[in-house]
N, C-alpha and C positions, 0 to 999 in steps of 0.2 A: 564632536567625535565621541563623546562619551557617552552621550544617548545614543548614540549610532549604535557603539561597542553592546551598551546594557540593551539592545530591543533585537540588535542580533543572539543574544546570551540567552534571552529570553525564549525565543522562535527555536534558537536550537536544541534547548529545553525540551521544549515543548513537543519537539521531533523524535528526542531519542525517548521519551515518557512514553509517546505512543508505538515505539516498537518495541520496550518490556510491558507493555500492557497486553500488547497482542502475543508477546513469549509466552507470559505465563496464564495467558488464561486457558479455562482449563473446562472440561475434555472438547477438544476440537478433532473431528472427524481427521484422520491420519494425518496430524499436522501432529509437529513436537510441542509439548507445554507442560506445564509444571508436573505431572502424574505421568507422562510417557511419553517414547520419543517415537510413537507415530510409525509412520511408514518410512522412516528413514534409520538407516544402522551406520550414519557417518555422524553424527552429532546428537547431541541434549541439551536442555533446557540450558547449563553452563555455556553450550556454546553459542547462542543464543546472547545470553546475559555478557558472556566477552566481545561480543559484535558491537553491539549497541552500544560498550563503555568506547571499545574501537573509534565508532563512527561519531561521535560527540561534537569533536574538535570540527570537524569536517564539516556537520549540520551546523554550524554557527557560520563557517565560510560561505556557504550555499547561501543565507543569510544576510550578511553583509555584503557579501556579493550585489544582491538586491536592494538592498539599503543605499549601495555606495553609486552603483549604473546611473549614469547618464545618458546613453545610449538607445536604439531600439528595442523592443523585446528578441528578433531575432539574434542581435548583437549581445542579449544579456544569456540566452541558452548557450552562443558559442563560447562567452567568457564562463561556465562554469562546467562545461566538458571535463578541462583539465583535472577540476576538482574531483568531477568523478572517477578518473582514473586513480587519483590519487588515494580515495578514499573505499575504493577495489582493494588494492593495495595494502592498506590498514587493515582491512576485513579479512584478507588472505594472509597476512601477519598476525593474526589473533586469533582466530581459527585453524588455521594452519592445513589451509586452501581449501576448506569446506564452505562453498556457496549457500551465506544464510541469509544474507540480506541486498544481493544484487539486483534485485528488479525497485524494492525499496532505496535503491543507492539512487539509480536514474530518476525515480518519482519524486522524493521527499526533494533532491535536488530541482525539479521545475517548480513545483509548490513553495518550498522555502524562500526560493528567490523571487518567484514572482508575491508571493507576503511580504516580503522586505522592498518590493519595488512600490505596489502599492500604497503599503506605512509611509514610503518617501513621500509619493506624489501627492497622497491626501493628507500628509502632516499630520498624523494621528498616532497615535501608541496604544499598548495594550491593556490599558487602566478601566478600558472596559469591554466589555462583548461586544465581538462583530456582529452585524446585523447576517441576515440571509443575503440580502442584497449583495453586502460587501463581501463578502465569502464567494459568491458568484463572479462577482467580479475578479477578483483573485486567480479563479477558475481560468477565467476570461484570458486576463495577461498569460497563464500556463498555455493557455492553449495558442495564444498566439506567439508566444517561444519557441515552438518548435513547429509550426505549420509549412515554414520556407525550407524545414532542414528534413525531418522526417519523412515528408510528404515524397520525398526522394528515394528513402531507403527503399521501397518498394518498387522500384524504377529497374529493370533492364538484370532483376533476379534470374531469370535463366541460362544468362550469359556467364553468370557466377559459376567461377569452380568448387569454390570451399563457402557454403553456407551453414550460417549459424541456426542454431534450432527453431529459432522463430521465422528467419527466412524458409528456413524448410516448409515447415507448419504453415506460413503464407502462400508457399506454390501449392501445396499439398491442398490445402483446406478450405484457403481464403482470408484466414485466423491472423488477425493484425497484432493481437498480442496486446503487451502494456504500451507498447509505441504506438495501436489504435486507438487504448484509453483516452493516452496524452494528448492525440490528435482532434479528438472529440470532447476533450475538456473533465474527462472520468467521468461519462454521465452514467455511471452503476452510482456513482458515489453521490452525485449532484440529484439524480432521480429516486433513488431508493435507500441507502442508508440516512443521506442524512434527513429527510423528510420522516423517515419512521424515530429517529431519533427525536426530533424538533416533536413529535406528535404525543413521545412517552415523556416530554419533562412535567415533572412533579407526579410522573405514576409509579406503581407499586415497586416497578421490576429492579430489583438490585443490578449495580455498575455491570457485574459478571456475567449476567442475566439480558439482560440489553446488549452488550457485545456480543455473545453469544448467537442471539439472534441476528442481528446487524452481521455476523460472519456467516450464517446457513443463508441469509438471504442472499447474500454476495455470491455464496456458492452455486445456489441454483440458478441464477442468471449471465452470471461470468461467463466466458469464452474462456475459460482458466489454460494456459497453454502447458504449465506443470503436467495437468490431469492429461491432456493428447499426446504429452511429452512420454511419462510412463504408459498409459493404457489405451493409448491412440483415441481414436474421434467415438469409440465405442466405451473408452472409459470416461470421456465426459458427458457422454450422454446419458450411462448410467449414474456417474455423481448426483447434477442435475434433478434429476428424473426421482432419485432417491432422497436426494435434501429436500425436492418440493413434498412430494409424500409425506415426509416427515413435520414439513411443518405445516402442513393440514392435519396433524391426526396429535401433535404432540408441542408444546412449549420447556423450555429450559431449565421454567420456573419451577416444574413440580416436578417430586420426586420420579415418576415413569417418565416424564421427559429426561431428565437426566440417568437415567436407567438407558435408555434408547440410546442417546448422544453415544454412550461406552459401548454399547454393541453398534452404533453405526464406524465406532474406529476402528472395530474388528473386522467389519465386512471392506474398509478401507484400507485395509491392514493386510488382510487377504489379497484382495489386488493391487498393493503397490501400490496404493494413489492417492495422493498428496496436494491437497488445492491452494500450494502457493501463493500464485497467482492471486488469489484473495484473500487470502492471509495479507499479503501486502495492501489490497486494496481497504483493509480494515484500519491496519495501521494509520494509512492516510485518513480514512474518515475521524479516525479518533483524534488526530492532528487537529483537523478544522470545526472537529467536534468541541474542542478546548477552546478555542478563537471564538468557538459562539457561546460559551461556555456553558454548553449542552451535558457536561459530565459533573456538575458540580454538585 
């Protein structure tokens, strides 16, 4: 039990680490972080930093969760539903109903548990780096957590009276959102960040500098549902379209790249848009980023 308790303690560590890493790093195209609050006028870097203390307790449950399952993977995403409600909750009690880490509540919760399910089954701990392999795998049990349950939500949407944004954005668009991520195992995250991460260990780019990038490239290939959310299918096309430009012509590391980075929050800031949606999905990368200890 006690190793159970310290490798959950650990994992959910390790979880709230990677969402004040992604708070505060800094300038991210109309997202809040340490120098400004971006395209949003309901919250700041504080509310951010109180989320994350919020959500703690909770990412260790998500955790132990997995650690403790004897059951299926489908059987181990219905046992931590509840968690996520709960942990909503907490979030909307410390923000004071400002939505800063909701799409991160349902992520880090399939990933933490399916980490804790794994640790169980291969009898290993975190004394050393995950391999790719094993990270993959990880992946693997997420995705089949929620393949019997999700795979529904999309089911018999027209018939719905009251739809939530992302069902809308699904009739509308097509746009499966983070419940498509989940479905497909995050392969933004499995194909493109962490592969460019694994590629820069032992290069020049400072931690900030590597995030940085690692979140513009998440932007221009994302289906960000935030960005269609505020500036419809024409606002993420413009994100997109504008983050790859940019990083053809500029990097983070030198000063005119970071010159640019400030005026692209300007031109994000002007229209209202806000790429959530991968903000979060960086979060998670820097989670499994630690597991492989790709950040060290």
């Amino acid at each position: 039990m006690g190793k159970m308790n310290s490798l959950a303690q650990q994992l959910g560590m390790l979880a709230q680490q990677s969402l004040l890493y992604e708070a505060v790093l800094s300038p991210k195209p109309g997202l809040v972080d340490a120098t400004n609050v971006g395209a949003h006028h309901d919250m700041t870097i504080f509310t951010f930093l109180d989320s994350s203390t919020a959500l703690y307790p909770g990412l260790i449950a998500y955790a132990k969760q997995g650690l403790q399952h004897k059951g299926t993977p489908t059987e181990l995403f219905q046992s931590i539903r509840p968690l996520g409600i709960t942990l909503e909750k907490n979030m909307n009690q410390a923000t004071h109903h400002v939505n800063t880490h909701k799409g991160a509540i349902f992520s880090f919760g399939i990933l933490l548990a399916a980490s804790g399910f794994y640790l169980q089954e291969k009898k290993i701990d975190l004394t050393a780096p995950l391999s790719s392999e094993e990270t993959e795998a990880i992946f693997k049990i997420g995705q089949n957590m929620v393949k019997d349950t999700l795979a529904k939500d999309f089911i018999g949407l027209e018939q719905k009276e009251q739809l939530s944004n992302g069902e809308r954005l699904y009739l509308e668009f097509g746009l499966t959102g983070i419940r498509g991520e989940a479905l497909n195992g995050y392969p933004l995250i499995r194909t493109i960040a962490l592969p460019y991460l694994r590629k820069e260990i032992g290069g020049k780019l400072t931690l900030e500098n590597k995030l940085l990038t690692v979140l513009l490239l998440l932007i221009s290939k994302s289906e960000d549902s935030n960005l269609v959310n505020r500036g419809g299918i024409e606002g993420l096309a413009w994100a997109k379209s504008t983050i790859t430009d940019y990083l053809k012509k500029y990097s983070p590391e030198t000063t005119r790249g970071k010159e640019q980075l400030h005026i692209l929050n300007q031109a994000f800031v002007h229209r209202h848009l806000s790429p959530g949606g991968s903000a979060d999905l960086l979060a998670l990368t820097i989670f499994i980023a630690k597991l492989e200890h790709l950040l060290d």
